[in-house]
C-alpha positions, -999 to +999 in steps of 0.1 A: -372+489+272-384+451+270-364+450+237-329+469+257-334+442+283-338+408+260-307+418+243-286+429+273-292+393+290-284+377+259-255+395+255-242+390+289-258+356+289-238+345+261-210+315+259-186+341+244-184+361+276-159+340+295-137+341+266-137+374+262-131+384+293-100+363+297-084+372+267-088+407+276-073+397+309-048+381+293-039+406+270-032+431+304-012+406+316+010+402+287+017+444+285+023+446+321+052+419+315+069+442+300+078+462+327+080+443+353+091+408+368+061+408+392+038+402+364+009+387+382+010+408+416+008+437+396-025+421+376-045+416+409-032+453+428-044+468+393-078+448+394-084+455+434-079+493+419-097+496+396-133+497+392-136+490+353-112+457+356-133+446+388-166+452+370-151+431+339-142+400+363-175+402+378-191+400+344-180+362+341-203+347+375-231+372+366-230+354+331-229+323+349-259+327+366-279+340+337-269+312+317-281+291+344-316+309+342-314+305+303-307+267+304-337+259+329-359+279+311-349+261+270-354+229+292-390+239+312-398+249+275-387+218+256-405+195+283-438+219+278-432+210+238-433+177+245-461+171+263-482+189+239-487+226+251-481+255+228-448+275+231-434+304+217-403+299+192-403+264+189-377+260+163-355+278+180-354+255+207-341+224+187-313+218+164-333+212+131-366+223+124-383+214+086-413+218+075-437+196+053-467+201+030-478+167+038-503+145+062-490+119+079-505+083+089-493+088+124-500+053+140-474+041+117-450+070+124-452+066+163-444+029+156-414+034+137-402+054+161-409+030+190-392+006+169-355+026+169-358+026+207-378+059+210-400+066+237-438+087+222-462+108+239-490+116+212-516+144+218-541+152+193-519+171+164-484+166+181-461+133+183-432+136+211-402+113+207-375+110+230-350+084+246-319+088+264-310+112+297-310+149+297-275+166+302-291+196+315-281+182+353-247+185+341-250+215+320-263+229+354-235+215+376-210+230+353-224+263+352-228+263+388-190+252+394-180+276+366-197+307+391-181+293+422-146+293+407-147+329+392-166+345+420-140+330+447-117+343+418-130+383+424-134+380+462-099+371+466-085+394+439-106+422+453-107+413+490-079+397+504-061+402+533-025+387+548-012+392+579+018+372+596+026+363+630+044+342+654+032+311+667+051+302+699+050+269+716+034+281+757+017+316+743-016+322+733-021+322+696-021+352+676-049+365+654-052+394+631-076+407+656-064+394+691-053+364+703-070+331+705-060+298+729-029+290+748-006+270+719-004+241+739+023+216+717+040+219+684+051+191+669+072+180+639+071+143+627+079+119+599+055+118+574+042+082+567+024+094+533+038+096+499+037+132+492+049+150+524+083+140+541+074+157+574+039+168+591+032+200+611+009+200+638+002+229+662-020+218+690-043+250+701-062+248+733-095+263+737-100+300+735-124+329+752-142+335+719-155+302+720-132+281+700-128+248+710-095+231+708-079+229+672-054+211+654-038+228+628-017+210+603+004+225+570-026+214+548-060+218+543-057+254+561-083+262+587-104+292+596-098+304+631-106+339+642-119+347+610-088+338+590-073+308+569-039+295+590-012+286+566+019+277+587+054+288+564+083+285+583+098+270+617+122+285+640+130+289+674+117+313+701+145+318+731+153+335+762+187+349+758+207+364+795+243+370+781+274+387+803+306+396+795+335+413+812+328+446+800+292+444+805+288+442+844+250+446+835+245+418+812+219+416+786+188+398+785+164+392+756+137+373+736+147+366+701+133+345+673+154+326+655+149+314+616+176+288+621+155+253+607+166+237+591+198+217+609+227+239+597+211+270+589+224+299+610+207+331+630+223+356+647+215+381+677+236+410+677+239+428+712+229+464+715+257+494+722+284+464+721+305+443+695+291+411+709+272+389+685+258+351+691+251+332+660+230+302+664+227+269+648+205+237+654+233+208+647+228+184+617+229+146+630+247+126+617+234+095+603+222+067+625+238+089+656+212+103+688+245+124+698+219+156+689+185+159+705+162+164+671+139+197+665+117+170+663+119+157+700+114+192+715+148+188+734+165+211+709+204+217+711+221+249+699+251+252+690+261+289+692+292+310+685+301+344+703+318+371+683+328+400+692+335+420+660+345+391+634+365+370+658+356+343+673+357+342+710+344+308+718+317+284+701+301+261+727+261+242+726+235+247+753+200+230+756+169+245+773+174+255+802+217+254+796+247+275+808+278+276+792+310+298+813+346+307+807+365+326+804+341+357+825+316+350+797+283+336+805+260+326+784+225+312+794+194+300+774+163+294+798+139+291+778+138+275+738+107+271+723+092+263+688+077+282+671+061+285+636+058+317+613+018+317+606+002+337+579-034+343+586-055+345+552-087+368+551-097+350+522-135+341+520-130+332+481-110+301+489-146+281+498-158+291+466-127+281+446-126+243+466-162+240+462-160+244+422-134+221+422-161+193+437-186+205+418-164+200+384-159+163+395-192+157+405-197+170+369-173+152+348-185+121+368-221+124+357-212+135+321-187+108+310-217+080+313-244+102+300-222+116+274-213+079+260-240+057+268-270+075+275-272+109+254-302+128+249-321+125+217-353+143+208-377+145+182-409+168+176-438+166+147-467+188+148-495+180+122-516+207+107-539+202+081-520+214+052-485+209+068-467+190+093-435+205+112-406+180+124-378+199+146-349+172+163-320+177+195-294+158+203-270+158+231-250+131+213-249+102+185-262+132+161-254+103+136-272+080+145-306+102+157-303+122+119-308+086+103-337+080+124-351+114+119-351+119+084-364+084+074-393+095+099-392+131+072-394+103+041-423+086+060-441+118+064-434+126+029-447+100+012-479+102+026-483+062+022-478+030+043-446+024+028-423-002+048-398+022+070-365+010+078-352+019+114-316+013+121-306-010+148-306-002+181-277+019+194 
C-alpha cells in the first residue's frame, strides 16, 4: 500500500502533468472545431458536464500542491545534508554524485573551496560547501501562482454563473438575488488616460443588506450582492404617454432604449395599432452645444412616428418634453440612463488575478537570483575506505563543475598538491 501510494504522488506530482493535461485539452478542442464555430463555449459546457474532463482539470492544482510538498521536503532534506545529519537517498537529491576510493587532507580541501568563494560547514566525516541564494522561494512562488491560476481556471469553468439586468439611473440596483441601493447618478465622462476614451461610473447609494455606498466603474469589476458587476452597454430608460386620433385612450409605457451611441436608432412599436416611434440620440456636430450630450444628463431625442412605413412626423423632445400637431401628442416625462449590467458569479476570478501577482512577484525575485546570485552546492562525505562528493546547481553549472571536479582531483590525489580555483564569478 506504502509502495501504491509513493508512486501515485510521484506520478501525479510529476512536471509532466500540466503538459499532459493541456495537450489532452487541447486535442478536445481541436475535434470539437470541427463542428462547430463556437469552439471554446462548447469546451467549458462539455467540462462543466462531465465528470471525467472536470476530474482531469482538477488534476493540474492537485499536482501543484504536491509539488509544493515535494520541493519543501528535497530542500528540508538538502539543508539536513548539510549540516551533517544522515539522510535517506542522498544522491538523489543533487545533480552529481561520485564516489572515491580515496582519503582526503580535508583542511586543505575546505580551503580551496573557501578560496572560489564557497561558504563550509565541516562536521566530523562531512564537508558542506555552498554560496549563492536558494531559488526554492521562487520555485515556491511559482508553484503557488501556477495552483491559483488553474484552480480559478476549474471554479469558473465548472461554476459560473451570468445573469443580466438593468441598471436605471433613480431605481434601486438589481441583483441576481434582490435588489441592492437606490442608483443614485450615472455618469459618462471623458477619459483623461491613455487607454480608455470614456469612463463609466454608476454611483450606488447604501443598501439594507449592509452595503455601504459604491462606485462602480467599467474596470476592475466589483463584488456586490455576491456577484462581479461588469457594465456592457448604455441606453436610455423612458416614460413614453403617446395619443393619436384613433386612439382616444392613448398609450402609456416604460421602454428601454439601446440607442447609444449618437445615431444609433430604437424603436417602440404600439400594441393593437400601426403606430411606431423610433428613437435617436442626435450626433453633435463638431464644436456645436446645439445637442444636450448623453454625457450631461439633459439628453435630447430625436424621434420619428410611423404609422406603417410612412412617416407621419419626426420632431425632438427632452425630459420632461411635449411635442403636438396635428391631434398627435407625444410626451416623454421621464428619460433616464441606464446601463445593461451583467452580474458575474464567478469566485475563480480572485484566484486567476491573484496568480497573476504572484507570477510578478515571481519573475521579480528570479531575474536577480537567476543571474547574479544562483545557488551552488557541494557535498563530500569521508569514510575510511571511500569518500562520496555529490554537487547542485541552480545556475553557472559551468563555472560550479570547474570548481567541483578540481576539488574530485584534490581528493584523488591524496597529496598536498597546489589546487587551482578559478576566479571568482
Amino acid at each position: 500500500m506504502k509502495r501504491l501510494f509513493r508512486t501515485l504522488f510521484a506520478a501525479v506530482s510529476s512536471r509532466g502533468v500540466l503538459p499532459v493535461v493541456i495537450g489532452l485539452f487541447l486535442l478536445i478542442y481541436i475535434g470539437i472545431a470541427f463542428f462547430t464555430d463556437e469552439t471554446l463555449i462548447t469546451l467549458i459546457a462539455l467540462t462543466r458536464r462531465s465528470f471525467f474532463l472536470a476530474a482531469l482539470l482538477a488534476l493540474i492544482p492537485l499536482s501543484c500542491l504536491l509539488r509544493i510538498i515535494r520541493e519543501t521536503t528535497i530542500l528540508l532534506k538538502i539543508r539536513r545534508v548539510l549540516r551533517g545529519k544522515p539522510v535517506e537517498a542522498i544522491p538523489e537529491l543533487f545533480d552529481e554524485a561520485v564516489t572515491l576510493h580515496a582519503s582526503p587532507f580535508l583542511p586543505e580541501l575546505e580551503e580551496c573551496l573557501i578560496t572560489a568563494g564557497y561558504k563550509t560547514r565541516r562536521s566530523d566525516n562531512v564537508l558542506a560547501a555552498w554560496r549563492g541564494v536558494s531559488a526554492f522561494p521562487v520555485r515556491l512562488l511559482f508553484l503557488i501562482a501556477l495552483f491559483c491560476l488553474f484552480t480559478g481556471i476549474f471554479i469558473t469553468t465548472t461554476s459560473r454563473t451570468s445573469n443580466r439586468r438593468m441598471v436605471i439611473e433613480g431605481e434601486p440596483m438589481p441583483t441576481p438575488d434582490g435588489v441592492g441601493g437606490i442608483v443614485e447618478r450615472i455618469t459618462l465622462a471623458n477619459s483623461t488616460g491613455s487607454v480608455l476614451v470614456k469612463t463609466l461610473a454608476m454611483e450606488v447609494g447604501p443598501s439594507n443588506s449592509g452595503d455601504g455606498r459604491r462606485t462602480f466603474g467599467l474596470y476592475p469589476p466589483s463584488l456586490y450582492g455576491g456577484s462581479f458587476v461588469y457594465p456592457r452597454y448604455l441606453g436610455l430608460s423612458i416614460y413614453l404617454k403617446f395619443f393619436a386620433p384613433d386612439m382616444p385612450t392613448g398609450y402609456e409605457t416604460r421602454r428601454s432604449l439601446n440607442c447609444y451611441p449618437p445615431g444609433k436608432e430604437d424603436n417602440v412599436a404600439i400594441p393593437d395599432s400601426p403606430y411606431r416611434i423610433a428613437f435617436t440620440i442626435p450626433v453633435p456636430e463638431p464644436g456645436s452645444e446645439r445637442y444636450i450630450s448623453y454625457i450631461t444628463g439633459k439628453i435630447l431625442l430625436q424621434f420619428k412616428v410611423l404609422k406603417g412605413k410612412e412617416v407621419l412626423f419626426t420632431g425632438s423632445a427632452a425630459n420632461g418634453g411635449e411635442f403636438v400637431r396635428d391631434g398627435y401628442r407625444l410626451t416623454l416625462p421621464e428619460i433616464r440612463r441606464l446601463v445593461v449590467t451583467d452580474y458575474i458569479g464567478d469566485y475563480g476570478v480572485l484566484f486567476i488575478w491573484a496568480a497573476g501577482l504572484v507570477f510578478v512577484v515571481a519573475g521579480c525575485i528570479w531575474l536577480p537570483i537567476r543571474f547574479c546570485f544562483p545557488r551552488r552546492e557541494m557535498l563530500f562525505t569521508f569514510d575510511p575506505d571511500h569518500t562520496r562528493a555529490c554537487s547542485r546547481t541552480e545556475g553557472r553549472a559551468r563555472i560550479h563543475a570547474g570548481v567541483f571536479h578540481g576539488a574530485l582531483d584534490l581528493v584523488d590525489s591524496r597529496s598536498n598538491e597546489h589546487f587551482q580555483a578559478p576566479d571568482r564569478q
